[in-house]
ROTINU-233741 format. One record per residue: residue in one letter; z, y, x of N, C-alpha, C in turn. Coordinates in steps of 0.02 Angstrom, whole numbers. Atoms other than C-alpha are relative to their C-alpha. Layout:
+------+--------+--------+--------+--------+--------+--------+--------+--------+--------+
| zado |    n.z |    n.y |    n.x |   ca.z |   ca.y |   ca.x |    c.z |    c.y |    c.x |
+------+--------+--------+--------+--------+--------+--------+--------+--------+--------+
|    A |      Z |      Y |      X |      Z |      Y |      X |      Z |      Y |      X |
...
+------+--------+--------+--------+--------+--------+--------+--------+--------+--------+
END
This chain:
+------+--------+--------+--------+--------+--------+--------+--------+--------+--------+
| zado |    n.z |    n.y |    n.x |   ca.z |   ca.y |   ca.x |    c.z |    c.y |    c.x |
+------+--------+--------+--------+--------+--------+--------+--------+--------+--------+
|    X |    -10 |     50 |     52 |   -935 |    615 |    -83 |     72 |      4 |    -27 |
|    X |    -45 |    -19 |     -9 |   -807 |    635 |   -195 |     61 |    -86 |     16 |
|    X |    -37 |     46 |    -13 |   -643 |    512 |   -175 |     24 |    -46 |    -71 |
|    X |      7 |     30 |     76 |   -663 |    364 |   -322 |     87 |    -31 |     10 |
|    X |    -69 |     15 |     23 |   -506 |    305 |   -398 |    -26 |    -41 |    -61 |
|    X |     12 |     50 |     65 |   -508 |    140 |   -524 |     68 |     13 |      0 |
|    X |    -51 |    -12 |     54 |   -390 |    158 |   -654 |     -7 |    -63 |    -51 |
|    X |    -14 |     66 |     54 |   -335 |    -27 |   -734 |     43 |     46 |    -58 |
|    X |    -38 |    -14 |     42 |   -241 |     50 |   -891 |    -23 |    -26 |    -74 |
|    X |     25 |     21 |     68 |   -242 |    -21 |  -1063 |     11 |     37 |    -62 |
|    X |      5 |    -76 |     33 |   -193 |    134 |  -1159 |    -46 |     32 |    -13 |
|    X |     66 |    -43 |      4 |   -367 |    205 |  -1227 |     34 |     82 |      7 |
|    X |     -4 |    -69 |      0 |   -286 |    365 |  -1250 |     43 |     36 |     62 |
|    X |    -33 |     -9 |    -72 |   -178 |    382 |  -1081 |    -53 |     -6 |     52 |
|    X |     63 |     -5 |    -47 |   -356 |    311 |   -989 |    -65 |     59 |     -7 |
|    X |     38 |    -83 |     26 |   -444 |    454 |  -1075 |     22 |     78 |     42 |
|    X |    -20 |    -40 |    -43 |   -346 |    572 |  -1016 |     18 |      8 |     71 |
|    X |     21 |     19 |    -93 |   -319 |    511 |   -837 |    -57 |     19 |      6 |
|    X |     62 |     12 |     -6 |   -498 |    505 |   -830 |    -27 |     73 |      7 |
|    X |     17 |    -65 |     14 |   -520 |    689 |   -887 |     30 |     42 |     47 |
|    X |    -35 |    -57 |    -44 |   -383 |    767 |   -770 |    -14 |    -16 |     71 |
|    X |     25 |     10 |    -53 |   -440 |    666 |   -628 |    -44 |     25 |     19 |
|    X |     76 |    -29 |    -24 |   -618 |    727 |   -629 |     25 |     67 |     10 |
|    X |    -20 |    -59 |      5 |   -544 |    889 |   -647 |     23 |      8 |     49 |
|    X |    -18 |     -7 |    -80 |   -465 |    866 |   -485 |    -27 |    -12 |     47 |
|    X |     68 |     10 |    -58 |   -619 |    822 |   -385 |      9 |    -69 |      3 |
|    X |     44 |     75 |     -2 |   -618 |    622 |   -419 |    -45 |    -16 |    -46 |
|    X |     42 |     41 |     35 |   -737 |    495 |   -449 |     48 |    -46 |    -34 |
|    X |    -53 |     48 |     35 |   -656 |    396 |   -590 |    -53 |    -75 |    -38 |
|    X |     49 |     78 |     20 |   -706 |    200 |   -627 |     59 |    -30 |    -20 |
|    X |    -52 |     -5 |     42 |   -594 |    151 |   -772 |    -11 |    -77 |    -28 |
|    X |      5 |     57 |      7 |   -543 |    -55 |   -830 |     65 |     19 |    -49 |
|    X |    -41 |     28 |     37 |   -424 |    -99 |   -960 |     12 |    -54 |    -23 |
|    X |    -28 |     75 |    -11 |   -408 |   -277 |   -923 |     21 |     -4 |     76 |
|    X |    -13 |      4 |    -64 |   -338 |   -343 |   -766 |    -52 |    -21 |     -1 |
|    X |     68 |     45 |    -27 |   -497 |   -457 |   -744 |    -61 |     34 |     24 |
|    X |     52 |    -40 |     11 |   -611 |   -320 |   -759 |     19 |     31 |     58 |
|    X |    -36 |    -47 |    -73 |   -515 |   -214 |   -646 |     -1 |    -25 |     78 |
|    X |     -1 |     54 |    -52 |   -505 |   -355 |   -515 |    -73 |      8 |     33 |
|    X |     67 |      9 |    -15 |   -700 |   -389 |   -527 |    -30 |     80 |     29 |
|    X |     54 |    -89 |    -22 |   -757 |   -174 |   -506 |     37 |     14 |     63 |
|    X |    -13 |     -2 |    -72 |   -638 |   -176 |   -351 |    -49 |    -23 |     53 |
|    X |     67 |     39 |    -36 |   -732 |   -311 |   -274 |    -46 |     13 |     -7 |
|    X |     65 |    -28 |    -11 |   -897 |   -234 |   -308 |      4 |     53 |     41 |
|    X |     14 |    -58 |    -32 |   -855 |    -72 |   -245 |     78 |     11 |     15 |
|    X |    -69 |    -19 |     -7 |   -686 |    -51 |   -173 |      4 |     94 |      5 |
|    X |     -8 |    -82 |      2 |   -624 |    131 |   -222 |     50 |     16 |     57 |
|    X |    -32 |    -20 |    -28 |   -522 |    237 |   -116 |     67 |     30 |     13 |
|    X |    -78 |      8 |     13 |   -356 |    236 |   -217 |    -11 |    -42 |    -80 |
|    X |      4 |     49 |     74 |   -304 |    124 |   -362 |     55 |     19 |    -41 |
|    X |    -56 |     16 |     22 |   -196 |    149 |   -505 |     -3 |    -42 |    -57 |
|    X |     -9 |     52 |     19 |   -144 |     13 |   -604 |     70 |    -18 |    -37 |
|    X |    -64 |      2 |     25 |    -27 |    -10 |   -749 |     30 |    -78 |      2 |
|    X |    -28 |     49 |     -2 |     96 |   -138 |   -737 |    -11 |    -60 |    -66 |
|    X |      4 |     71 |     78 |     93 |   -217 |   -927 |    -65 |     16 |    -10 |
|    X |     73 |    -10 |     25 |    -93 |   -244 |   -937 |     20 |    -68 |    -69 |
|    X |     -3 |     58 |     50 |   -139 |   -347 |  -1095 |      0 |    -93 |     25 |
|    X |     28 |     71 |    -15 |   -207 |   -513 |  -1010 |     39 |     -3 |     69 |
|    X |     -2 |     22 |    -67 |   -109 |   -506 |   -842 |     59 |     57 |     30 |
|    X |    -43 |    -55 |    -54 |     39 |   -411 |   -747 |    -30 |     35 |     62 |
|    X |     33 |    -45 |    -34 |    -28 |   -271 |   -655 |     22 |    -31 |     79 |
|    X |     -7 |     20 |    -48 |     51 |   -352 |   -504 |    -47 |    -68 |     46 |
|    X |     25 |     59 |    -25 |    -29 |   -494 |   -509 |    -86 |     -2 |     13 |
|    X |     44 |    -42 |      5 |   -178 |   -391 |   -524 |     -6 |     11 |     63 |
|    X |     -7 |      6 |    -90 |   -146 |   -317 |   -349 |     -2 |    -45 |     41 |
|    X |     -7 |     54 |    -42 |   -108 |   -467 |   -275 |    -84 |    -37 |     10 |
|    X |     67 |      5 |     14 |   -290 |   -528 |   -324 |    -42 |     36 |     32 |
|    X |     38 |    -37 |    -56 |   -377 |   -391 |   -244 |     16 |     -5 |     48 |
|    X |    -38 |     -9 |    -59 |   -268 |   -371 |   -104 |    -47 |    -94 |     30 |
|    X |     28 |     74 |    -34 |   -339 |   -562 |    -81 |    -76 |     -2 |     -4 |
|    X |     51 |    -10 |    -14 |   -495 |   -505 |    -91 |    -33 |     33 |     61 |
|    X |     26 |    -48 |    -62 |   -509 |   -400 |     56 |     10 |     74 |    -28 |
|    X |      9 |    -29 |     22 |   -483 |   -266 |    -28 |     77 |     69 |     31 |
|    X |    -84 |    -33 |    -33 |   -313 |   -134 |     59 |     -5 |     71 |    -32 |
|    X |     -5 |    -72 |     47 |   -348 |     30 |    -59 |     48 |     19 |    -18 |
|    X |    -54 |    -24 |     23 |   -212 |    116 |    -64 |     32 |     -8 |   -106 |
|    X |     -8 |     16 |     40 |   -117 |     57 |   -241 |     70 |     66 |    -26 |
|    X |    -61 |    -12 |     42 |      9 |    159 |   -364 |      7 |    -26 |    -60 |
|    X |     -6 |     23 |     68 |     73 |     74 |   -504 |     33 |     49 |    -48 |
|    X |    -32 |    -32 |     38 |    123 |    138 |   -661 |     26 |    -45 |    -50 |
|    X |    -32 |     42 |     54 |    252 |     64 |   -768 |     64 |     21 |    -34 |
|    X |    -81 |    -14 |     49 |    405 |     66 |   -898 |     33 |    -19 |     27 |
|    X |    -63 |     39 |    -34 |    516 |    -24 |   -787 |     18 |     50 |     49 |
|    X |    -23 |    -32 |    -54 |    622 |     75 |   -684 |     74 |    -47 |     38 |
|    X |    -73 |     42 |    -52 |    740 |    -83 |   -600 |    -24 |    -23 |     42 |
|    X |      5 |      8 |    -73 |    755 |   -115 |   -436 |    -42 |    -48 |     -2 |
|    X |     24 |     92 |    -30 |    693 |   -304 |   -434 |    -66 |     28 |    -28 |
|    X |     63 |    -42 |      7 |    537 |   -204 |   -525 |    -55 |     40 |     39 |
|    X |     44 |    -56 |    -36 |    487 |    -91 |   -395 |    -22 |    -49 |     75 |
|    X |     -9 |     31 |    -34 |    538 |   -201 |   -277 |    -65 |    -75 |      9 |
|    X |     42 |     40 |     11 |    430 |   -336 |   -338 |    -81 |     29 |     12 |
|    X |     52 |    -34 |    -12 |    281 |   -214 |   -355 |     -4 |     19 |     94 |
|    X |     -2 |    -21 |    -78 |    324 |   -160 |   -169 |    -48 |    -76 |     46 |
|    X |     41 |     62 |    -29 |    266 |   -353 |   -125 |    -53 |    -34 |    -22 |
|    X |     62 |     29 |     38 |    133 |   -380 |   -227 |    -41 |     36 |     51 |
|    X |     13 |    -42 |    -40 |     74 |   -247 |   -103 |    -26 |     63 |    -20 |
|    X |     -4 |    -53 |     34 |     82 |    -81 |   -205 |     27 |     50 |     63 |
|    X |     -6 |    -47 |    -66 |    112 |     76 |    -94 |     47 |     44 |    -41 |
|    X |    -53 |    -61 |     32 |    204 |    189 |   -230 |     -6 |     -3 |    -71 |
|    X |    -26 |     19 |     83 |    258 |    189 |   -420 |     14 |     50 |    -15 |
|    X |    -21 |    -21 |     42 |    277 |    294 |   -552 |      4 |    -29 |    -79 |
|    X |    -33 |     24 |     65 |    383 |    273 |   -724 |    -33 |     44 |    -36 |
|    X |     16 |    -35 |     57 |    314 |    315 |   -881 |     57 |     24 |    -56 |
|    X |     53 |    -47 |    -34 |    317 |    439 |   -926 |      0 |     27 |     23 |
|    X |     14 |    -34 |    -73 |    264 |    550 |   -799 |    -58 |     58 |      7 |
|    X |     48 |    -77 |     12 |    207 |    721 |   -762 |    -90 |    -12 |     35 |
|    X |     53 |     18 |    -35 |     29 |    721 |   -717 |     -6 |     51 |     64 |
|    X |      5 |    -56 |    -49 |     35 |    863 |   -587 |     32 |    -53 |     59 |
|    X |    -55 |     52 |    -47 |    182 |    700 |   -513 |    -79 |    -31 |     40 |
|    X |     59 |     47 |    -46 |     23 |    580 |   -502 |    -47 |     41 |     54 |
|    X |     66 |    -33 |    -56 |   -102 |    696 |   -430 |     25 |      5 |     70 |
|    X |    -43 |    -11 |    -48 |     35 |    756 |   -297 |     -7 |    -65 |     44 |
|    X |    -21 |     60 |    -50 |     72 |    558 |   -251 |    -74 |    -25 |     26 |
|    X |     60 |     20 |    -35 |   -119 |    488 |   -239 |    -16 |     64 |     39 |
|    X |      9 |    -29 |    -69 |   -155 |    649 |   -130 |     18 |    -31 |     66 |
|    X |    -29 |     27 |    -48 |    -35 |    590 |    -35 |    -18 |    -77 |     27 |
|    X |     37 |     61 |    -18 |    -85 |    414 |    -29 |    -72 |    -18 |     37 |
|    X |     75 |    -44 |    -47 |   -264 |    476 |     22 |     18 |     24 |     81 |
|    X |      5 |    -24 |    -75 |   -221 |    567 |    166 |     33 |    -42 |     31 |
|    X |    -32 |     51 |    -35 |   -104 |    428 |    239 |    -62 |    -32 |     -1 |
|    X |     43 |     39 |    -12 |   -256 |    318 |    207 |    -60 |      0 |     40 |
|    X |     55 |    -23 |    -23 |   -388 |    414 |    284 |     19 |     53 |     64 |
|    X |    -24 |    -58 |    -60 |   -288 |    532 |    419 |    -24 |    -41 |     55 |
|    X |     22 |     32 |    -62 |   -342 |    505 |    597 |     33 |    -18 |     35 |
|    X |    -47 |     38 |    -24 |   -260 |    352 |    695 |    -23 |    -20 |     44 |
|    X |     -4 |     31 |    -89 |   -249 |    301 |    867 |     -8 |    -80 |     11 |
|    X |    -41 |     74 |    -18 |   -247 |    126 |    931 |     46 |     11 |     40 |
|    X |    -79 |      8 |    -40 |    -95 |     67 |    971 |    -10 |    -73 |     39 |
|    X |     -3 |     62 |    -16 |    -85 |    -81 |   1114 |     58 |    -17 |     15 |
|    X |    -85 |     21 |     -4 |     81 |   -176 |   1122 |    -12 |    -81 |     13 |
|    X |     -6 |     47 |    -37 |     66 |   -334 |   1244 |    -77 |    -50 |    -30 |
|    X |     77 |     29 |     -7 |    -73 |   -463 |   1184 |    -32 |     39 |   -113 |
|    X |     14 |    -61 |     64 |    -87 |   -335 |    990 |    -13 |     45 |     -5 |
|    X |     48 |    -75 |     28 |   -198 |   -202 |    935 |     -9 |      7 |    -39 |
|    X |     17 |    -28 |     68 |   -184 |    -89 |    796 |    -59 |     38 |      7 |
|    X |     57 |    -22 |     -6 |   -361 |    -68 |    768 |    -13 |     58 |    -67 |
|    X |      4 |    -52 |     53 |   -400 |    111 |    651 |    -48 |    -35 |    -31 |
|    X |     55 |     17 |     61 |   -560 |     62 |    601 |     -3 |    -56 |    -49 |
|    X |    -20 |     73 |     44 |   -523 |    -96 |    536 |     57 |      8 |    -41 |
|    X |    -55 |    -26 |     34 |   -362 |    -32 |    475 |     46 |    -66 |     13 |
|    X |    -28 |     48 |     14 |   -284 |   -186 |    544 |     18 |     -5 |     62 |
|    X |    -10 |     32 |    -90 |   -210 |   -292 |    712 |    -41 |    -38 |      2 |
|    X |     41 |     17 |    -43 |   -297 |   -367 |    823 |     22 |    -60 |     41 |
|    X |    -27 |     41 |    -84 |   -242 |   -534 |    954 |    -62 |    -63 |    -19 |
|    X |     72 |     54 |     -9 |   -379 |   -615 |   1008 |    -66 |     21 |     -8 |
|    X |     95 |      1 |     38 |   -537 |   -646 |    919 |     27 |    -18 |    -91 |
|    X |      4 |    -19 |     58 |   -443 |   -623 |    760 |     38 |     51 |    -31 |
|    X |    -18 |    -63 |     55 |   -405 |   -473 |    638 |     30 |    -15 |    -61 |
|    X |    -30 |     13 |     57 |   -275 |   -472 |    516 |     -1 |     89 |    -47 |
|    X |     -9 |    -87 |     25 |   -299 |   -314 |    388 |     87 |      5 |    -32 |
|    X |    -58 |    -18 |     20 |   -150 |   -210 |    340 |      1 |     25 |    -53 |
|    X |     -8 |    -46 |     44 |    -95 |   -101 |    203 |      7 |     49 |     26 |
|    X |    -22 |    -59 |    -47 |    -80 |     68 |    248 |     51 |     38 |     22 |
|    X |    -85 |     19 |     13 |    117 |     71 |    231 |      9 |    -41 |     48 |
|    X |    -11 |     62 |    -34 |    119 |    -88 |    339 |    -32 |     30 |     54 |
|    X |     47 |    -12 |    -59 |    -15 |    -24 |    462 |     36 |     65 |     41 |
|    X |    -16 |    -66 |    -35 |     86 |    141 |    494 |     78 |    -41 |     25 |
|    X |    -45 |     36 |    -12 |    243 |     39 |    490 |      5 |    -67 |     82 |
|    X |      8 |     52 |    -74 |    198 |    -85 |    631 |    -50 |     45 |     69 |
|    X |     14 |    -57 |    -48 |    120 |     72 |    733 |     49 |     21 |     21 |
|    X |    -57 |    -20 |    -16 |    289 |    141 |    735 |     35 |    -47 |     44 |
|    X |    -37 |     46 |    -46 |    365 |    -29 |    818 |    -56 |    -15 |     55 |
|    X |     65 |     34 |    -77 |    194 |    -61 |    946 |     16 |     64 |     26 |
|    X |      3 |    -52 |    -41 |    214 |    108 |   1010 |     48 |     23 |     37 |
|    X |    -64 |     -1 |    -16 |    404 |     61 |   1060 |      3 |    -62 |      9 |
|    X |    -11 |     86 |    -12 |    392 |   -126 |   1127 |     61 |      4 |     14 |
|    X |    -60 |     16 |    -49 |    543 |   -196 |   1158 |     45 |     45 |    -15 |
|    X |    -74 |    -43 |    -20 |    653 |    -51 |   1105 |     15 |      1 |    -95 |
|    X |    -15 |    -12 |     71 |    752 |    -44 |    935 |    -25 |     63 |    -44 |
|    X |     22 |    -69 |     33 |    680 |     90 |    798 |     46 |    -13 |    -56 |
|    X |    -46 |     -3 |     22 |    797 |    119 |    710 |    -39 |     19 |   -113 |
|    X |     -3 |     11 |     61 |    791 |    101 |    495 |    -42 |     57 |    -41 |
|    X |     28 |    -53 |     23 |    768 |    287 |    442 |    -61 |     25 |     15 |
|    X |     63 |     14 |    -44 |    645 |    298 |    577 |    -69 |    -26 |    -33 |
|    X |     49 |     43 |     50 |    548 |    170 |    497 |    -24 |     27 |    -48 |
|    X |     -7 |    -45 |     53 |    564 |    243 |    344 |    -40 |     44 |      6 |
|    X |     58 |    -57 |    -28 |    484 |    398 |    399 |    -47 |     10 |     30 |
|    X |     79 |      6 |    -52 |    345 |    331 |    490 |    -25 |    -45 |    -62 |
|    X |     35 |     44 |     59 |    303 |    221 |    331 |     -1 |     45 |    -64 |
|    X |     16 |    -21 |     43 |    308 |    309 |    193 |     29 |     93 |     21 |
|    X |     10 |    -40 |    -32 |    273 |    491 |    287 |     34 |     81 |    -64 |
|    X |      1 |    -43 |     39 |    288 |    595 |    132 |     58 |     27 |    -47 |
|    X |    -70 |     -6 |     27 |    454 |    617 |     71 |     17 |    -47 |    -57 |
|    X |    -11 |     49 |     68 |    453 |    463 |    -52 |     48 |    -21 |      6 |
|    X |    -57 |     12 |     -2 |    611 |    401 |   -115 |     10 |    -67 |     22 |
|    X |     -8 |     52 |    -36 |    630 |    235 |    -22 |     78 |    -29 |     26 |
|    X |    -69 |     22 |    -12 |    769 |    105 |    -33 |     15 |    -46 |     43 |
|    X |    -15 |     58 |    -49 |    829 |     -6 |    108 |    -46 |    -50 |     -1 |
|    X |     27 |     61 |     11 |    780 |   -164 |     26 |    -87 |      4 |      6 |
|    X |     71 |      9 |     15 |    587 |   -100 |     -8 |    -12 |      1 |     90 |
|    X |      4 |     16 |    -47 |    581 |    -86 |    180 |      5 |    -73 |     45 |
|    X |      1 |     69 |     -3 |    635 |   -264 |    217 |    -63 |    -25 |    -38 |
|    X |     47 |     34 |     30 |    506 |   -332 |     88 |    -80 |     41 |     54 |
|    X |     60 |    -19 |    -50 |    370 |   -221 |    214 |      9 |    -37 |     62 |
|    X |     -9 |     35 |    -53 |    443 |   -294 |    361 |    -21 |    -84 |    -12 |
|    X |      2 |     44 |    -12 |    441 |   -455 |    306 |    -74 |    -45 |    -20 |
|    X |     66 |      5 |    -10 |    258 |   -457 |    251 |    -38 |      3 |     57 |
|    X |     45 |    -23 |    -75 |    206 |   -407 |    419 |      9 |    -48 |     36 |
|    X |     -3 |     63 |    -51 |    308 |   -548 |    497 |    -56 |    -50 |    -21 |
|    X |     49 |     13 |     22 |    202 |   -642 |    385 |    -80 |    -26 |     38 |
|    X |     64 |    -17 |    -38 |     41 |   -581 |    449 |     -1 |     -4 |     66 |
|    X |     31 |     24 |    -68 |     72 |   -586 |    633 |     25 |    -66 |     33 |
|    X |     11 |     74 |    -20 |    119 |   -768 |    623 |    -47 |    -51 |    -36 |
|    X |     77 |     28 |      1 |    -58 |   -812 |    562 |    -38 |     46 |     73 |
|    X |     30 |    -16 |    -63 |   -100 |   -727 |    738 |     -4 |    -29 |     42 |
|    X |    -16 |     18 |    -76 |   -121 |   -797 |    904 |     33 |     31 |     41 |
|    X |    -36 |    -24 |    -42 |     13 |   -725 |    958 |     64 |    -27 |     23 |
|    X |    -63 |     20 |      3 |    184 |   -745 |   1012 |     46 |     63 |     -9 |
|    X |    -57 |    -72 |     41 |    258 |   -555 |    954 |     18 |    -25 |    -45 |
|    X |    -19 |    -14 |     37 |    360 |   -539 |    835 |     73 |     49 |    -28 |
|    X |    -61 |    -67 |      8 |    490 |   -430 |    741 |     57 |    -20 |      8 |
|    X |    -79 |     24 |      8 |    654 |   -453 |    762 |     53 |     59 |    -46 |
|    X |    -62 |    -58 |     55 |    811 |   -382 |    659 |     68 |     19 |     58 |
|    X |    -80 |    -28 |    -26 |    943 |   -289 |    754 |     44 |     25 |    -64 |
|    X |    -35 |     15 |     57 |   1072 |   -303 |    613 |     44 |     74 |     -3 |
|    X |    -67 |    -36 |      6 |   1141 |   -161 |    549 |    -39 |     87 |     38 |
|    X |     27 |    -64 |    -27 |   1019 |    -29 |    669 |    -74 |      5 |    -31 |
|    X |     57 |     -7 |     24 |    851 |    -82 |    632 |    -48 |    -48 |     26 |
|    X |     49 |     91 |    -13 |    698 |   -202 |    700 |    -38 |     45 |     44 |
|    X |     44 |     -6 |    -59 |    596 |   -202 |    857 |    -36 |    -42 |      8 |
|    X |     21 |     44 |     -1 |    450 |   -278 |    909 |     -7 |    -32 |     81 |
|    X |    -19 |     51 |    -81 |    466 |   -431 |   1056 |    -53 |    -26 |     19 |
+------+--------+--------+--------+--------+--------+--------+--------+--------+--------+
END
């Protein structure tokens, strides 16, 4: 089967051609140019990468994500947008976006990054147990108790890297390189905004882990 990809873009002639070079690259392509629309064909059929322009007509592509993402929905996301400032990417980083490109942009760039987003999403993962928490693969999520919180797949590789080191500092770059695996350009701050989603999430757990900040080296989990 091949690997579907929805494409929110409101550009007829940029979704045209996406559409054409994608298939061309062995996807299934399922194409929206509203956010609303885009929102609703997730939820019917969640695809297996998303991209999603930031200035849709009816709705900020972020807020777009955020919507699915609250649907159940953790498909790996790249946005595409004109904004190239920090508080931009940054913002996209917490909406829960996985990687960005500026328009405009080579297409040989995109194909390269959703590959990459694919195989992070779908590579084969271990559980990890780290005191009363389990990173469960199939679920793509943790585990304490009798409830399951899903991850992103950024977040899920990211809090694998600290369960598989209880108790001991991992240091920043570290991080870094266990989260976004592929040589993406990654700035301090977008790391904090992952961390601090996760704290997030495992204090809707029954647990009592959590991350801590060693200031200055990096964050461990307690």
């Amino acid at each position: 089967m091949l690997p579907r990809v929805l494409v929110i873009e409101d550009d007829s002639d940029l979704r045209r051609l996406l559409r054409r070079g994608l298939e061309e690259e062995g996807f299934d392509v399922v194409q929206a140019s509203l956010g609303k629309d885009g929102v609703a064909l997730a939820e019917a059929e969640p695809p297996e990468l998303m991209v999603i322009d930031i200035g849709l007509p009816d709705a900020d592509g972020r807020d777009v994500c955020q919507a699915i993402r609250s649907s159940g929905v953790e498909s790996p996301v790249l946005f595409l947008t004109a904004r190239d400032q920090m508080v931009d990417r940054l913002a996209g980083f917490s909406a829960g976006g996985d990687d960005y490109l500026t328009k405009p942009f080579e297409f040989a760039e995109l194909i390269a990054r959703l590959r990459a987003l694919l195989r992070r999403s779908t590579g084969a993962m271990s559980a990890v147990v780290a005191g009363d928490l389990r990173l469960d693969p199939a679920a793509h999520g943790v585990v304490s108790g009798d409830k399951t919180m899903s991850l992103t797949p950024t977040e899920y590789r990211l809090l694998g890297a600290l369960a598989s080191r209880p108790g001991e500092t991992v240091r920043r770059r570290e991080l870094i390189a266990s989260g976004w695996p592929n040589g993406a350009i990654v700035h301090d701050n977008t790391l904090d905004v992952y961390l601090a989603r996760l704290r997030k999430k495992l204090a809707e757990l029954p647990t009592d882990a959590k991350i801590g900040t060693v200031h200055g080296v990096g964050y461990r989990l307690e």
